[in-house]
Wavefront OBJ file of the C-alpha trace (Angstrom):
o trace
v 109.779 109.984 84.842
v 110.848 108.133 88.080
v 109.520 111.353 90.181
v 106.092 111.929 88.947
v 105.785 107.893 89.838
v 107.289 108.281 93.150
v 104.940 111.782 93.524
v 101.865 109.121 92.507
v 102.787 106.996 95.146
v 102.753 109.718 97.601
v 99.461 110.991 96.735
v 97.966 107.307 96.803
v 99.359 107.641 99.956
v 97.850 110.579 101.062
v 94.088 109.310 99.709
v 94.507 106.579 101.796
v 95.583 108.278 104.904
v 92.532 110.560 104.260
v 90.598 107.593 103.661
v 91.085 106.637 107.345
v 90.799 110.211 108.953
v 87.167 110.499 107.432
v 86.256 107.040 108.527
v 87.531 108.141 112.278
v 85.575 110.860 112.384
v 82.492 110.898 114.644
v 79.146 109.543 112.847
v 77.282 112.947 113.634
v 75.861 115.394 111.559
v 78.892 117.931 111.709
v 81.268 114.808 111.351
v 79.942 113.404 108.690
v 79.730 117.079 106.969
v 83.686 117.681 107.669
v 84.395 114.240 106.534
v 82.627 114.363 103.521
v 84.477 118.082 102.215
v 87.804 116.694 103.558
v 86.957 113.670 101.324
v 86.347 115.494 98.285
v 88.554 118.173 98.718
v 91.740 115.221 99.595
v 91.077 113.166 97.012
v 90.787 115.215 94.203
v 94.785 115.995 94.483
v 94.937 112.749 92.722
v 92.731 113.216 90.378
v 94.377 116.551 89.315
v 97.874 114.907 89.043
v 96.364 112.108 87.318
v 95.034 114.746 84.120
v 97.981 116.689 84.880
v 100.268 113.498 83.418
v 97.675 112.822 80.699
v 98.103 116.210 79.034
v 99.735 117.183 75.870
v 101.955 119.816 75.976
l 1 2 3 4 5 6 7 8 9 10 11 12 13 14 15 16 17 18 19 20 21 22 23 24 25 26 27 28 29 30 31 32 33 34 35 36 37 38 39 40 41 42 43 44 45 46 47 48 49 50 51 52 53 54 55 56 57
């Protein structure tokens, strides 16, 4: 189990670093359009891995 925890920590990681991208971006119209897919589109690796560890089977 120690690598799916170390792959978590990664990922947390990640969301963070993409965290701070976004809130680099430029506060225009097409920044805050790229910023706000790259959000939802970065963090939702976590989310997957998290249900990917809840499942049974």
């Amino acid at each position: 189990m120690r690598k799916g925890t170390e792959l978590g920590e990664r990922i947390l990681e990640y969301g963070a670093r993409i965290v701070r991208v976004v809130e680099s971006l430029p506060k225009t119209l097409a920044g805050r359009r790229i910023g706000d897919q790259l959000l939802r589109s970065g963090l939702s690796v976590g989310a997957t891995f998290e249900e990917a560890q809840a499942a049974e089977s």
